[in-house]
N, C-alpha and C positions, 0 to 999 in steps of 0.2 A: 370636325376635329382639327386641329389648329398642328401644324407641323412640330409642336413640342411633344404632345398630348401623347405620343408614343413616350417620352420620358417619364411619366406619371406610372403607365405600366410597366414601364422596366425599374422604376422606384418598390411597385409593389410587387413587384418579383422578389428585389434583392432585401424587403423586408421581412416575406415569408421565408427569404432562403435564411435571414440573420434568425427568426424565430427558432428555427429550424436546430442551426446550428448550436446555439444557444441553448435548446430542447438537448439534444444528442450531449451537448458538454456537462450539461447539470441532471443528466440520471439519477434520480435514486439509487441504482441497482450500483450507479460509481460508488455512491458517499456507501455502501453494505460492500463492496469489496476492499474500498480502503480500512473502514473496520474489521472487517475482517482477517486482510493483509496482518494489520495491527495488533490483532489477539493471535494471531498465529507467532508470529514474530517474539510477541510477549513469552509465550509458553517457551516457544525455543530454546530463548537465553535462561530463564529457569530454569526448563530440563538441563542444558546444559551444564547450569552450575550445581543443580545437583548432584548432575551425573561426574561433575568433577571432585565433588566433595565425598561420594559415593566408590569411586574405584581409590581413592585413597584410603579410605577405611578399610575397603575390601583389600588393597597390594597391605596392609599393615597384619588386617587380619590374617592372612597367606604367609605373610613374615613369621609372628608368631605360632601358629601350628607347624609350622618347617620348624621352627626351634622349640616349641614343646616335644615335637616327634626327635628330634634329636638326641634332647636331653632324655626323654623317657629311653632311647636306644642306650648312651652310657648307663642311665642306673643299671638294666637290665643285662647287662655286659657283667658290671661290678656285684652287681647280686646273683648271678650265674657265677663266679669268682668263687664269691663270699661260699657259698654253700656247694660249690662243686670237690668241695676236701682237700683243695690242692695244697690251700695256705693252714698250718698247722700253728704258727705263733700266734699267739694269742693278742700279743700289739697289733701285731701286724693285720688279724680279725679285727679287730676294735675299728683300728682306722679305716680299715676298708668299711666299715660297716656305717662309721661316720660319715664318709663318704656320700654312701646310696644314703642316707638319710638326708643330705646335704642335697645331692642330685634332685631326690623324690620334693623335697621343698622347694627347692628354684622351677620344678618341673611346674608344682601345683602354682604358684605364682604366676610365671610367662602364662599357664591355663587359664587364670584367673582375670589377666590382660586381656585373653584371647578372649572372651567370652563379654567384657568389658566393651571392646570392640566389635563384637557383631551385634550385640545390644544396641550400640551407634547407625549399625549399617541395617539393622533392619525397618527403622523409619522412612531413613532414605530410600529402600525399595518400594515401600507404600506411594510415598510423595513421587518416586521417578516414574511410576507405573499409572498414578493420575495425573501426570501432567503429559505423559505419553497420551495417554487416554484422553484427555483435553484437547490435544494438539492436534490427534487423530481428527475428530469432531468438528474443531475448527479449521482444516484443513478441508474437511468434506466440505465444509460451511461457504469457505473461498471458493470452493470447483464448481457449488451452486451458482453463487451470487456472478461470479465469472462466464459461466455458461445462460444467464439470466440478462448482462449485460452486454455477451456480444449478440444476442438475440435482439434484442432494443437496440441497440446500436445497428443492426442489421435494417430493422423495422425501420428506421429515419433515417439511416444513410439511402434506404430505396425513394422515398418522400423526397431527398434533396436530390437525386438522381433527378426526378421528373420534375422539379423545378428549374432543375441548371439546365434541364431541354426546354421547358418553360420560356427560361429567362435569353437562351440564346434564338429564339425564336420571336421574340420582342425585342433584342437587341439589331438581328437581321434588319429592321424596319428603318435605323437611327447610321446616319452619317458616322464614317469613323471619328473624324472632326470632333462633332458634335456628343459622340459616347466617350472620347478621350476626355473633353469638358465636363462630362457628368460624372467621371470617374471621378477627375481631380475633385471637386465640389467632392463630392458622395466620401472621399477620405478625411476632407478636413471638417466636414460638417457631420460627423460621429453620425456616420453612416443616411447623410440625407442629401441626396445630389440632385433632387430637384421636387418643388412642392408647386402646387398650386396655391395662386394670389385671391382671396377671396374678401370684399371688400376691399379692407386695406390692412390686413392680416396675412400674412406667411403662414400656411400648414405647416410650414416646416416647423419652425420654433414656435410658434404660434404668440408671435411676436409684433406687435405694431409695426407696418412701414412708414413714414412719414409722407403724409396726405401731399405734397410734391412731389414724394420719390412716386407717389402712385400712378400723378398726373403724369410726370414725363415718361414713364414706363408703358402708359395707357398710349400715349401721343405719338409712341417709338415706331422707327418703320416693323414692317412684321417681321423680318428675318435676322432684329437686333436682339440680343438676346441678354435679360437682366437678370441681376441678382440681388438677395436679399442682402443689405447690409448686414442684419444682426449676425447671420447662421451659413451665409454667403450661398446658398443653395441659388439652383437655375428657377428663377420664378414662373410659373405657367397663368397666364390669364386665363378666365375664368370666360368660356366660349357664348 
């Protein structure tokens, strides 16, 4: 093994580690909590705006029974009047009695309102009561898929755990020098910082080198250290 040849293993280190990683970000069990998040969320603002549309109907219907009970209390005052013997003129019977008829008809109307209005507010009970009921289930729904994802995410963060020991154990082997160099390389070459040369092909990019670049590469003393022009990774000859 050729003093690079540790770079090839620490190459496929940090490839299982990007798999890895990679693995852990694109769960399934993510994209079922973002949905989920999502139908929750939905219902929310539904319920909410029922439930806005809902206690308005209900503060109106509360309004008018406060004022049907009112008004039924005056008639009932003026009809206790009327026939309690007190008023003995006979206008003065008339109008009062005009009156509580007057009363008794405003009374049946505001009733009329009222009953108009809870006619309104009892769909909205229906609809507030399944989209609670909705929410409820999609809420269950997120605490699954939540509890399903940090379990997988558990499962792989252990997996990159024993490759980051892995990969520092293969690192141990490489000059600091020489692993600062395969860093830089390994960032700007979309995660390839060093490939073996085979032929006259780059594993990295799996790229042609030009059959000179190969010969003076080949000719180098051993401890010069080359790179692919296309993908610039640390080239390894082929032992």
């Amino acid at each position: 093994m050729t003093n690079l040849e540790p770079l090839l293993d620490l190459q496929e280190c940090d490839r299982a580690l990007d798999r890895l990683r990679h693995r852990r970000a694109t769960l399934p069990e993510r994209g079922a909590v973002v949905d989920a998040t999502t139908q929750v969320a939905a219902l929310t603002g539904e319920a909410d705006d029922v439930r806005a549309r809902h206690d308005g109907v209900a503060s109106e219907e509360r309004r008018l029974d406060h004022e049907a009970q009112g008004i039924a209390a005056q008639a009932a005052s003026a009809e206790q009047k009327l026939y309690s013997g007190e008023i003995s003129s006979p206008k003065e019977l008339q109008a009062l009695q005009a009156d509580v008829e007057s009363l008794r008809r405003h009374q049946r109307s505001v009733e009329d309102r009222q009953l108009a209005t809870m006619e309104q507010r009892e769909p909205l009970d229906v609809r507030l009561a399944e989209l609670e009921a909705g929410r409820g289930a999609a809420e269950a729904g997120l605490a699954a898929a939540l509890d399903a994802l940090t379990a997988n995410e558990a499962a792989v963060d252990t997996e990159i755990a024993a490759g980051t020991d892995a990969r520092a154990e293969v690192a141990a082997r490489i000059s600091g020098e020489m692993l600062s160099t395969y860093e830089r390389c390994r960032e700007k070459g979309n995660g390839v910082g060093a490939a073996r040369l085979v032929g006259g092909t780059c594993q990295g990019c799996h790229l042609s080198v030009p059959s000179t670049e190969v010969d003076a590469i080949r000719r180098a003393p051993a401890d010069q250290v080359s790179y692919c022009d296309n993908c610039g990774c640390i080239l390894v000859l082929t032992s």
